[in-house]
N, C-alpha and C positions, 0 to 999 in steps of 0.2 A: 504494500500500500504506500502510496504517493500524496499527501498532503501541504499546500502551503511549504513542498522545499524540504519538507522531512521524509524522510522514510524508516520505514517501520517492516523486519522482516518476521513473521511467526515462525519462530526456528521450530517448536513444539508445542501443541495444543497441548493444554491438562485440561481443563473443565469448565463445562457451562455451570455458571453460580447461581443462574435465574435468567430468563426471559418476560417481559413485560409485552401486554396486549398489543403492541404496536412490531412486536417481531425483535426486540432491542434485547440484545443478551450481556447480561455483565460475566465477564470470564477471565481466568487465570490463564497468563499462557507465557512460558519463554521466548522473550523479545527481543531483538537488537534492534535498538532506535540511532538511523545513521550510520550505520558498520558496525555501531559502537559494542561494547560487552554487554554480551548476553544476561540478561535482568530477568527475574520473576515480574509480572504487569500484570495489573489487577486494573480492568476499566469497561465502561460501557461502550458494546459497538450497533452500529446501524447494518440492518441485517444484510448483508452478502461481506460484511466487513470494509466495505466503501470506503466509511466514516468512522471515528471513532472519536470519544468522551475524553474527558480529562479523566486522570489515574494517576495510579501512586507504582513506581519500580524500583523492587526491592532486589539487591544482591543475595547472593546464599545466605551470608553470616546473618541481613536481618531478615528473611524469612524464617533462617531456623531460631533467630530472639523473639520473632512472633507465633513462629509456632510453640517456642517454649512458656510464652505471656499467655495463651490460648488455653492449652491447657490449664494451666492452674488454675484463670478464670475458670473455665467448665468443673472443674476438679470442686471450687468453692460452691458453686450452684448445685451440685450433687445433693 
């Protein structure tokens, strides 16, 4: 995908997080935005992937600080 000058490669899909009535799916996917290093991207796209939302891209070390912060939240709700 080609945006405004940027681009954006989906090296690997993980998972659709939700779809809303309009076809709009928020998903996890490893990303390289620009050639750059490949990130965890967590963001809303317009469905064939055209478009995409503003998001957040995490490297390894803080997805796995958030999946460590995740848990123990879930772990307290128990």
């Amino acid at each position: 995908m080609t945006e405004k000058g940027i681009t954006c490669e989906i090296v690997r899909p993980i998972a659709v997080l939700s779809e809303n009535e309009r076809g709009y799916t928020r998903e996890i996917n490893l990303v390289s935005w620009n050639g750059g290093e490949v990130k965890y991207d967590i963001r809303n796209w317009h469905p064939g992937r055209e478009k995409c939302g503003k998001g957040i891209a995490l490297t390894r070390d803080e997805i796995f600080a958030l999946f460590d912060a995740l848990k123990e939240v879930i772990a307290d709700d128990e």
